[in-house]
C-alpha positions as CSV (number, residue, x, y, z in Angstrom):
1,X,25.7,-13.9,-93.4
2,X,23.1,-14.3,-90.5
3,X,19.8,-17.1,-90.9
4,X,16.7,-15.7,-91.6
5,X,15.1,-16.7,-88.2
6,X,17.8,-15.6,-85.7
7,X,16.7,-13.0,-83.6
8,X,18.4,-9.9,-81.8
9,X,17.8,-8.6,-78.7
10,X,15.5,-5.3,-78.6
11,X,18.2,-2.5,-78.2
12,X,15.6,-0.4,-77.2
13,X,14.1,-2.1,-74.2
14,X,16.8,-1.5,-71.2
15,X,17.5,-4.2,-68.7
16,X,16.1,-4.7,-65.1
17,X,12.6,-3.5,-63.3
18,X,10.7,-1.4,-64.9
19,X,8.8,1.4,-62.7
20,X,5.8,0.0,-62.4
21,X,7.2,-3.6,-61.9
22,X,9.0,-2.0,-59.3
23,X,6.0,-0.3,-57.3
24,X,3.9,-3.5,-57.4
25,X,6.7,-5.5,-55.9
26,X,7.2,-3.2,-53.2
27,X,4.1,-3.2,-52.7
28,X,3.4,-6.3,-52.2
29,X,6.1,-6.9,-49.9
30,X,4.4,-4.3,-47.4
31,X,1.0,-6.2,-47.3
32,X,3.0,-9.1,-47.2
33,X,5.1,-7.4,-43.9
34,X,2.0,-6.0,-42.7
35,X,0.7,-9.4,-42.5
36,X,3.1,-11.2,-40.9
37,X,3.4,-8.3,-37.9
38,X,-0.2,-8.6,-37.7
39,X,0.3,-12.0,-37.1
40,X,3.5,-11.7,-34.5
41,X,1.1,-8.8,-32.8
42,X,-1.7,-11.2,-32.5
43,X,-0.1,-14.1,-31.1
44,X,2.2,-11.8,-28.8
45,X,-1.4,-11.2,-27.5
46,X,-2.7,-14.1,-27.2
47,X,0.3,-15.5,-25.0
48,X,0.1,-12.5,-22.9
49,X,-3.5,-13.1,-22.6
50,X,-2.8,-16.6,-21.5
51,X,0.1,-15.7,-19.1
52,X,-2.7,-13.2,-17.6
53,X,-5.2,-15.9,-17.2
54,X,-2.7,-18.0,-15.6
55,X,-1.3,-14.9,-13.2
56,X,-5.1,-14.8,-12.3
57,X,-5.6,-18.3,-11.5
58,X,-2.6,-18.4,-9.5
59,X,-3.8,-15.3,-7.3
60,X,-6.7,-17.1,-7.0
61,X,-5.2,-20.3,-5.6
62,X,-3.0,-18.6,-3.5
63,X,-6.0,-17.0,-1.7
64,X,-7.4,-20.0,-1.4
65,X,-4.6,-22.5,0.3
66,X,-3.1,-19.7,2.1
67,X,-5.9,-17.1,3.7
68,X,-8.8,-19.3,3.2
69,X,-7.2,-22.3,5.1
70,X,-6.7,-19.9,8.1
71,X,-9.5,-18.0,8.3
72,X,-11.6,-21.7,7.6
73,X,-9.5,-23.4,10.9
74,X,-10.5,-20.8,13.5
75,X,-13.7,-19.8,15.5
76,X,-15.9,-17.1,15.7
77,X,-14.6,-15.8,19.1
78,X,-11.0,-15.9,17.0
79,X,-12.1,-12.8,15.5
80,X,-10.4,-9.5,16.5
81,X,-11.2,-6.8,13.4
82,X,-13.7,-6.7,10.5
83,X,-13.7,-4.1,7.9
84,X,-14.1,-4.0,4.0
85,X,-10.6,-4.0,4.1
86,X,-9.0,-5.9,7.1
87,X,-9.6,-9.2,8.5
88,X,-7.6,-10.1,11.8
89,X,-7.7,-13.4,13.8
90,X,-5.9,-14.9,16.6
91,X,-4.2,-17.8,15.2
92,X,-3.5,-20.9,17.3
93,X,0.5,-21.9,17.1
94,X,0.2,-24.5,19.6
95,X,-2.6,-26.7,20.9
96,X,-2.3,-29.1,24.4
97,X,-4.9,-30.9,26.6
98,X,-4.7,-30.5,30.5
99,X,-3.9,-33.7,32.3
100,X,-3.7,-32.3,35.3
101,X,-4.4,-29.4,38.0
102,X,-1.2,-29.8,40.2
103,X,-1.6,-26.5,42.7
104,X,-2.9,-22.9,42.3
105,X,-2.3,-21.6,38.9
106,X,-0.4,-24.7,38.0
107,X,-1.1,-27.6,35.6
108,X,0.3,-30.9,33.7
109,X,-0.3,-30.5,30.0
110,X,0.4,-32.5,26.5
111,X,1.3,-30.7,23.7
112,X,-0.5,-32.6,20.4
113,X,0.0,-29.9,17.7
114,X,2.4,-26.9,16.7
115,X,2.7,-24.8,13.5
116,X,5.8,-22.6,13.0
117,X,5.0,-19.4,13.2
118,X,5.3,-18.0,10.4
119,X,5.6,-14.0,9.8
120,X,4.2,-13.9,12.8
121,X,6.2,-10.6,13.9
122,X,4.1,-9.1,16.0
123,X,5.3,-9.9,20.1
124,X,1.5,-10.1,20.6
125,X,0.7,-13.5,22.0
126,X,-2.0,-14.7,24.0
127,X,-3.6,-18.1,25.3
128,X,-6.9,-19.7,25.5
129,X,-8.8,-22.6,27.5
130,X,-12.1,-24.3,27.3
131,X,-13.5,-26.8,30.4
132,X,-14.1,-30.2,29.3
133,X,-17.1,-31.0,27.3
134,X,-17.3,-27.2,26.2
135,X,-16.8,-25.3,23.2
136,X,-16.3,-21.7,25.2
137,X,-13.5,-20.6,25.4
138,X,-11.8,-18.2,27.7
139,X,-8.9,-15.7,26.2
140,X,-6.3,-14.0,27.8
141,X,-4.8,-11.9,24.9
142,X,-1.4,-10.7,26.2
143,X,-0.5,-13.9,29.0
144,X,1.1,-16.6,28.0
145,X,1.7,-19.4,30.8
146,X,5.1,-20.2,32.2
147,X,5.8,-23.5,30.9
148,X,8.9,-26.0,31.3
149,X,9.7,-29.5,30.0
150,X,8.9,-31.9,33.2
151,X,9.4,-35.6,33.8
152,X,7.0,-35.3,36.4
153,X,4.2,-33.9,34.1
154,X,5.2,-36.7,31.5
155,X,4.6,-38.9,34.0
156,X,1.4,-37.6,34.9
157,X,0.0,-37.4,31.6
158,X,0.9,-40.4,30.4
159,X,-0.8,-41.9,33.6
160,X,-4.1,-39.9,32.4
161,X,-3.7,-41.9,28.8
162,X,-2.0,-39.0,27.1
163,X,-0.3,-40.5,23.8
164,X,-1.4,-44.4,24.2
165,X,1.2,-44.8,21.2
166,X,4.3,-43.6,23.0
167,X,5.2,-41.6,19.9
168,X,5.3,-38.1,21.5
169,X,9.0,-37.0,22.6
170,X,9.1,-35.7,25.8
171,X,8.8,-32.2,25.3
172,X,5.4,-32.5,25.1
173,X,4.7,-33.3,28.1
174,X,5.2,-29.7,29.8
175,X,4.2,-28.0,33.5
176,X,2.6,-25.1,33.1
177,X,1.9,-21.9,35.9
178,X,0.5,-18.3,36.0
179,X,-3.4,-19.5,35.1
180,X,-5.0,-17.9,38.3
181,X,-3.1,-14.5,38.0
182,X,-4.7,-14.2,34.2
183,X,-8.0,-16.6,34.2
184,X,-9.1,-16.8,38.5
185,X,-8.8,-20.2,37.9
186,X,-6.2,-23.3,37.1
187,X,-7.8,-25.4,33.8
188,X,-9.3,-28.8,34.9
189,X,-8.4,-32.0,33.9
190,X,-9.5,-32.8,30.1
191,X,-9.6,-28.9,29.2
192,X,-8.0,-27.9,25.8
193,X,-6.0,-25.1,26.0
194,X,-3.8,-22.9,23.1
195,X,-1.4,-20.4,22.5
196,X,-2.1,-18.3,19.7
197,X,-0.8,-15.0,17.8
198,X,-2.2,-12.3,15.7
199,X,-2.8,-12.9,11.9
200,X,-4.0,-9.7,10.0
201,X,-5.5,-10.3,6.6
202,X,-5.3,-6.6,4.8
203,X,-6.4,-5.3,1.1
204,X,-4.0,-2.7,0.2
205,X,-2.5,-0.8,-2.5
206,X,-0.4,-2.8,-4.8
207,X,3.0,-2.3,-5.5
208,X,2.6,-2.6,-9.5
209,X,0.8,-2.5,-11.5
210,X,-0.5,1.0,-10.7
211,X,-4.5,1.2,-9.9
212,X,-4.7,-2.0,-8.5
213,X,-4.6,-3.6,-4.8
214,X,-3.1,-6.6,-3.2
215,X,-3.9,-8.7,-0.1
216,X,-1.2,-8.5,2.7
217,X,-0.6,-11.1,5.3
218,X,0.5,-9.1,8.5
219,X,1.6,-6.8,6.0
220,X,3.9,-8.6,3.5
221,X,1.8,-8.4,0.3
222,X,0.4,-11.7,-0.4
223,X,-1.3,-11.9,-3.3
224,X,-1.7,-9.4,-5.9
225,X,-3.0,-7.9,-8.1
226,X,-6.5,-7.6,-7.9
227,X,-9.2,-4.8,-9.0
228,X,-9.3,-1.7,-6.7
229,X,-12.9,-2.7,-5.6
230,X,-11.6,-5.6,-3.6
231,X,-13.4,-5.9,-0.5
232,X,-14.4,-8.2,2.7
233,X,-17.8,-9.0,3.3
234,X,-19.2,-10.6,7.1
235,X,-22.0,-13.0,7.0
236,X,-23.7,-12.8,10.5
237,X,-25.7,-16.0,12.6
238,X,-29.0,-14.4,11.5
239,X,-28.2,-14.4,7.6
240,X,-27.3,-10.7,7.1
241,X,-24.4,-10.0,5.2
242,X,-22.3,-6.9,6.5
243,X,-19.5,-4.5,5.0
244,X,-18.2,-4.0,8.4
245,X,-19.0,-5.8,12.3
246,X,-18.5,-3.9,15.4
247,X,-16.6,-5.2,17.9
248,X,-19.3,-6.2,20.1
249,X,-21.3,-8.3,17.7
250,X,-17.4,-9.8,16.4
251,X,-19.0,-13.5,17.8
252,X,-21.8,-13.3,15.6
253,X,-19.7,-13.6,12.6
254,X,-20.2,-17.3,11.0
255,X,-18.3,-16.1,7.7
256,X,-16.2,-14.1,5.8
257,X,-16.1,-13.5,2.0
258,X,-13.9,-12.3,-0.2
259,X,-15.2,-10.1,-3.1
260,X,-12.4,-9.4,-5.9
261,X,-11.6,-9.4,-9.1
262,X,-8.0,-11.0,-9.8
263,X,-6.2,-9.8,-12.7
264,X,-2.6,-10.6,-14.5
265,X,0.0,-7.9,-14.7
266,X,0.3,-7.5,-18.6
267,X,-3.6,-5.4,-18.3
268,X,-5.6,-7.2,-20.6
269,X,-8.8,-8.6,-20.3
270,X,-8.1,-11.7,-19.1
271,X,-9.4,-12.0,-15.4
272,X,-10.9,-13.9,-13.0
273,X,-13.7,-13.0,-10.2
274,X,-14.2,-14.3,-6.8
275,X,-16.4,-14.5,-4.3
276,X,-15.4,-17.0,-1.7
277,X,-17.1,-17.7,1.2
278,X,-14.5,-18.5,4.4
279,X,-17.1,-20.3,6.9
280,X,-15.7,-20.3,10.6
281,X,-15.3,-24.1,12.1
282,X,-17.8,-24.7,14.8
């Protein structure tokens, strides 16, 4: 005989979700997924957004330490092409003083400074002097001197006060000939003299992403990408800014700018403009 207050279980109600129960939880699991890929999407864009931004800043800096430190160290007679979209220069690889005339065509100098050259593959090479006390200089694109490592021009060098510290080793010290077959004349005493090569500076497509351009350094891309509307721009002495400069006016140039727009690779908004201005030493 059962208690009066136990209770049965309702044989009518089956067991497990109802419909409705069912629908809401499902439901509710799609905003709740909906959410949390909203999320994932958001952040996914937000690191690509930064990655961009970082791309861009490194294009930038790259431009800046690489062509802008080259273009900065020469002078306006270095200049050999200006167009919206090329930039060359002739690029000093090794700078010496003259110590001494010793003949016709022939003369003593000290080597103070060399740079490897790098990527330079063009065979073009050429040299340039100016007399003491003058910032002309005379260029012979094409001739390079004969030059050979000489105890004798040591000698004479250091005799003229050539490297007081007696640091320099003695390839240095080197006798140069051929000046009066290319120049009419051998350098004087105290003239600086260099040999330099051909550095070309070009905005070109890019290799990816599509629709965008890169800068080339003797045409190994260099920097990329940037906007298609990339372009050079040429101050002149008298204050005028130019898209392009003929080659007779080239020694009027006192500056070149870059105009561009660097991007990163992922396309998204994030982006950085520049307009630098690449002043030529005195």
């Amino acid at each position: 005989m059962s208690r009066p207050d136990e209770r049965r279980p309702d044989a009518s109600r089956p067991a497990g979700f109802t419909l409705p129960e069912l629908l809401v939880a499902l439901v509710g699991a799609s905003l709740l997924g909906g959410a949390l890929i909203g999320l994932l999407w958001s952040q996914s864009r937000f690191h690509l957004r930064n990655e961009d931004g970082l791309q861009a800043a490194q294009t930038t800096r790259a431009l800046f330490d690489g062509m802008g430190a080259e273009i900065r160290g020469v002078g306006p007679g270095d200049l050999l092409l200006a167009t919206p979209d090329t930039v060359s220069i002739r690029l000093a690889v090794l700078r010496a003083v003259v110590c001494d005339s010793v003949g016709p065509g022939a003369a003593d100098v000290f080597v103070y400074d060399s740079i490897p050259a790098t990527n330079l593959r063009s065979p073009w090479r050429g040299t340039a002097y100016a007399e003491p006390y003058s910032g002309a200089f005379r260029y012979g694109d094409g001739f390079t001197p004969t030059a050979v490592v000489s105890g004798p021009a040591e000698a004479s060098c250091r005799a003229a006060g050539a490297d007081r510290a007696g640091l320099a080793p003695a390839r240095s010290f080197r006798r140069t000939s051929g000046w009066a077959g290319e120049f009419g004349a051998t350098p004087r005493r105290g003239s600086l003299a260099s040999i330099y090569g051909r550095v070309t500076w070009a905005i070109r497509p890019s290799s990816a992403p599509p629709g965008t351009v890169s800068v080339r350094r003797n045409g190994q891309e260099f920097a990329t990408p940037l906007a298609s509307d990339a372009a050079f721009e040429f101050e002149m002495d008298d204050g005028t800014v130019r898209a392009q400069v003929a080659s007779p006016d080239l020694a009027q140039v006192r500056e070149v700018r870059l105009v561009a727009t660097a991007l990163g690779r992922n396309g998204l908004a994030a982006v950085r403009r520049i307009v630098y201005a690449m002043p030529f030493r005195n």
